[in-house]
C-alpha positions in Angstrom: -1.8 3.6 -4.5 -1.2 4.6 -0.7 0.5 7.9 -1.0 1.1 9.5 2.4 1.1 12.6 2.6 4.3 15.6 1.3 6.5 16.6 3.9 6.8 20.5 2.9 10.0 20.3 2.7 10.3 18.7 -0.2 9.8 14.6 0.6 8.8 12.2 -2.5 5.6 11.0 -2.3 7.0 6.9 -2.3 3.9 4.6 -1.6 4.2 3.5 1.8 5.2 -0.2 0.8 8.2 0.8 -1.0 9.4 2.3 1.8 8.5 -0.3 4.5 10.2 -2.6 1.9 13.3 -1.4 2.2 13.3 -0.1 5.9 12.4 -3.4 7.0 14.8 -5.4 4.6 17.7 -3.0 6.0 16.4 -3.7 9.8 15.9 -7.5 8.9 20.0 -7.4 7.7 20.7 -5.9 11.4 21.1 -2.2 10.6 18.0 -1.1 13.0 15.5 -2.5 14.8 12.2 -2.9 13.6 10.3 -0.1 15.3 12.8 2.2 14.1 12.7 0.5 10.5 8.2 1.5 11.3 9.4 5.0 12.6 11.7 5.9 8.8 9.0 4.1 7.1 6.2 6.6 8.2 7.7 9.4 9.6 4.6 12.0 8.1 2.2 9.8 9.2 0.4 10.4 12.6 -0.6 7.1 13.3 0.8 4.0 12.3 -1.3 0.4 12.7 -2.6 -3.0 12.3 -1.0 -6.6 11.4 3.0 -4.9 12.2 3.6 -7.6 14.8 3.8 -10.4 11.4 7.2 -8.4 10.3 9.0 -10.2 13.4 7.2 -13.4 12.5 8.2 -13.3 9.3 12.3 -12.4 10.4 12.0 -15.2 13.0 10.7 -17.8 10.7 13.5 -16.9 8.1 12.9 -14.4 6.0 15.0 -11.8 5.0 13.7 -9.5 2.1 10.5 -8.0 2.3 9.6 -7.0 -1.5 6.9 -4.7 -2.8 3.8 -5.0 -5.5 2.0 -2.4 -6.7 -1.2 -3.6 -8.4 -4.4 -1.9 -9.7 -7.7 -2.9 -10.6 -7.8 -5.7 -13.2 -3.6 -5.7 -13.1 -2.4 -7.9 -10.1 -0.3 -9.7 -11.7 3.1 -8.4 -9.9 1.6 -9.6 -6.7 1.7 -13.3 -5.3 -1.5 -15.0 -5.4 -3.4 -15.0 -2.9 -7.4 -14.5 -1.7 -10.1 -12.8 -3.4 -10.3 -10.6 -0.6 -6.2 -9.9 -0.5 -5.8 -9.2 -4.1 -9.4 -7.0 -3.6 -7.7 -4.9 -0.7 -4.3 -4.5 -2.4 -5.4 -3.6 -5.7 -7.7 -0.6 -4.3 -5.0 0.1 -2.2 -2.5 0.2 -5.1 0.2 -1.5 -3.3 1.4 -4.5 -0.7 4.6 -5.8 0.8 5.1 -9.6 0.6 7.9 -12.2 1.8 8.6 -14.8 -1.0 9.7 -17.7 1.0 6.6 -18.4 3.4 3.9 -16.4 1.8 2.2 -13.6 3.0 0.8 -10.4 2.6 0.6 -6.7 4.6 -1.9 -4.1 2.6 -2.4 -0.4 3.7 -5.2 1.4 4.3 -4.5 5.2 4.3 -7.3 7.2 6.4 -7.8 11.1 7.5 -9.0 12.2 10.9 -10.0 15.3 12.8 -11.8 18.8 12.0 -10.5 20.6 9.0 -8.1 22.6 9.0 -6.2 20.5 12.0 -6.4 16.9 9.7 -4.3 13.8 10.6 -3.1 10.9 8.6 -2.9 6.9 9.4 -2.3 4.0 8.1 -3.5 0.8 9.2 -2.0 -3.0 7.9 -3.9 -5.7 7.5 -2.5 -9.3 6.9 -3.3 -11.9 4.8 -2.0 -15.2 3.6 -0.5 -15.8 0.6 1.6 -18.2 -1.9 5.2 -18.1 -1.7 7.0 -16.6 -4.8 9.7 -18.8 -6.0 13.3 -16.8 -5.3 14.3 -17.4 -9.2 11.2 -15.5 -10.5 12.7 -12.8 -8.5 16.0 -12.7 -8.9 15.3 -13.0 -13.2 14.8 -9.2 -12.4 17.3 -6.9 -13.9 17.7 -3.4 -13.9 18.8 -3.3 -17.0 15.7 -4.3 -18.4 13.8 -2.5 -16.3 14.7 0.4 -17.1 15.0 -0.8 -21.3 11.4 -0.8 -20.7 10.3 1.6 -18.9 11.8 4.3 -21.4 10.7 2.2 -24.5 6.8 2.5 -22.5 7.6 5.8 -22.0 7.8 6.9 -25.1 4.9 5.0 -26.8 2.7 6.8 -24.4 4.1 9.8 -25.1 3.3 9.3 -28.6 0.1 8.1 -27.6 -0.7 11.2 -26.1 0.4 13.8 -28.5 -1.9 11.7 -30.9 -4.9 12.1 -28.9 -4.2 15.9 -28.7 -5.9 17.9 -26.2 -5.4 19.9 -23.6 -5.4 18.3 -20.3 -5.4 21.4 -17.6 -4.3 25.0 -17.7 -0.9 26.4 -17.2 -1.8 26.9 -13.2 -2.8 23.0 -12.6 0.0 21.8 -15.0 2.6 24.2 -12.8 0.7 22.7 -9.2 2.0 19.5 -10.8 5.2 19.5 -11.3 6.1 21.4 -8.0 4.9 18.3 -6.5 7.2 16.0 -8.2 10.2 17.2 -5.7 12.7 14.0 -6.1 15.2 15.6 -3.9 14.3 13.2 -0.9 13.0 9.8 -1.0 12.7 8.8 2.7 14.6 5.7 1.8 17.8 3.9 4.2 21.1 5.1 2.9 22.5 2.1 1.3 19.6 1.7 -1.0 21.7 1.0 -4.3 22.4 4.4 -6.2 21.3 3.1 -9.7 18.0 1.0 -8.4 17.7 4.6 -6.9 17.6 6.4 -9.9 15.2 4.6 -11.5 13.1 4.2 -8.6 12.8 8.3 -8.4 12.4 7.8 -12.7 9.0 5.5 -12.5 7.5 7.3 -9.3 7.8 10.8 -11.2 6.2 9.4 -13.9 3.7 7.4 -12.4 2.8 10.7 -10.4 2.3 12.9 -12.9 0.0 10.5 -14.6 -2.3 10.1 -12.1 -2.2 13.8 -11.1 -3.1 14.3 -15.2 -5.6 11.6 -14.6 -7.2 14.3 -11.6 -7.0 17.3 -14.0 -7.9 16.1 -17.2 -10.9 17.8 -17.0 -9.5 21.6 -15.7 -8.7 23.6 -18.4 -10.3 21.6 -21.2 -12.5 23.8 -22.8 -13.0 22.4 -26.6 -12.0 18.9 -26.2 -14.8 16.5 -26.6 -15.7 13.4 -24.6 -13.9 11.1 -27.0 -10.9 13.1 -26.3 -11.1 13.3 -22.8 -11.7 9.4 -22.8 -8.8 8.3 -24.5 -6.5 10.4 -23.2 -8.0 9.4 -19.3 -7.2 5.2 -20.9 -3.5 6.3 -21.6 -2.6 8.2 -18.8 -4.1 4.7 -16.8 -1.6 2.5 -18.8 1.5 5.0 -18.5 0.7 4.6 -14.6 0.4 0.7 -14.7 3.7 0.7 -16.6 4.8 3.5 -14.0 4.0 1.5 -11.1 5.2 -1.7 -12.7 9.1 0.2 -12.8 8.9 1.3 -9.5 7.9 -1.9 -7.8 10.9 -4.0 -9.7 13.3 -1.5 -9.5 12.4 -1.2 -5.2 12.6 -5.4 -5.6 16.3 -5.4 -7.4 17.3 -2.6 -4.2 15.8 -5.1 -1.2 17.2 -8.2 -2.8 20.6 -6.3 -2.8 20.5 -5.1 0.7 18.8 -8.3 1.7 22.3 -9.7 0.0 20.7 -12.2 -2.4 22.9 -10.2 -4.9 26.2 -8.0 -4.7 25.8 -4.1 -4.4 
């Protein structure tokens, strides 16, 4: 997915759709306008671009909740359907944002610029239609279960992986890791619910560290054969997908609450 890049003191790595989910939600309730909802969106990113002007279009044609999918190749079923070149472009992206009620669709494209060693970062949005989600398929989500599920998935794939045995990267990789899952700060507006929250920061730890295992399998590896190597790279894909699937219905329970389709 679209992962801008870590502020150095200490910022989650949210995808950027998660965030302009519920920045614009909050601005679409009347908290901010939208360039300032753009502005806490992407605040580490240099450059900032594309299809933004259909956010307004959206708000003035009635739509209040902007929700979030997070799809990957040959899994895009949490996104609404839409063209083979939309669900293309969002599933390599790894993300979209979406409004329900109209249709339509707004999928990153994260790029680098300028000489090493002086590197910048932007993001570009690009729109496409869509089908509208119906609002009861959404609001059927529940944190409870979301959660229920997330730790049950959880702990299959741990047991998956101590199965498969292996080690996947040495002490220094597996340390470079985890100082990169800082949760402390997750760029997100203040009345983002506390519990959807929690989870929220839950699923993205999780579905970081799997794909920064996915990176390293191969560091550190010395004795583990290709099978190994193989089926442990096929599990750490599924605890991601079941990662990603988390975060994008817990961010969905937070936007419907401050888009106030349910109490907070």
């Amino acid at each position: 997915m679209v992962r801008a890049p870590t502020y150095d003191d200490g910022v989650s790595e949210l995808p950027a759709s998660v965030r302009l989910a519920l920045w614009v939600t909050a601005a679409w309730r009347g908290d901010l306008p939208t360039r300032e909802a753009l502005a806490q969106s992407f605040p580490d990113l240099d450059h900032v671009a594309g299809d933004l002007a259909r956010l307004d279009v959206w708000r003035d044609l009635g739509e209040g909740a902007l929700f979030v999918a997070l799809p990957r190749p040959g899994d895009v079923s949490g996104m609404p359907r839409a063209s083979t070149a939309a669900t293309a472009h969002a599933a390599e992206a790894g993300e979209c944002v979406y409004v329900a009620g109209i249709g339509g669709l707004l999928v990153p494209t994260l790029t680098s610029f300028g000489p090493e060693g002086d590197t910048g970062h932007r993001v570009d949005w690009t729109a496409y239609d869509a089908d509208p989600v119906p609002r009861h398929r959404l609001e059927m989500l529940d944190l409870r279960d979301v959660e229920r599920t997330l730790m049950t998935r959880l702990a299959e794939h741990t047991a998956r992986l101590a199965g498969i045995g292996g080690q996947p990267w040495g002490q220094e990789a597996r340390a470079a890791a985890e100082s990169d899952l800082d949760t402390r700060l997750w760029g997100v507006p203040r009345t983002t619910p506390g519990r959807a929250l929690r989870l929220m920061s839950l699923a993205g730890t999780a579905s970081q560290l799997a794909d920064r295992a996915a990176s390293l399998t191969a560091l550190g590896s010395s004795g583990v054969d290709t099978a190994t190597m193989s089926s442990r790279s096929a599990a750490l894909r599924s605890l991601g997908g079941d990662a990603d699937t988390a975060l994008a219905e817990a961010t969905n329970v937070a936007v419907m609450t401050l888009a106030g389709w349910r109490p907070a």
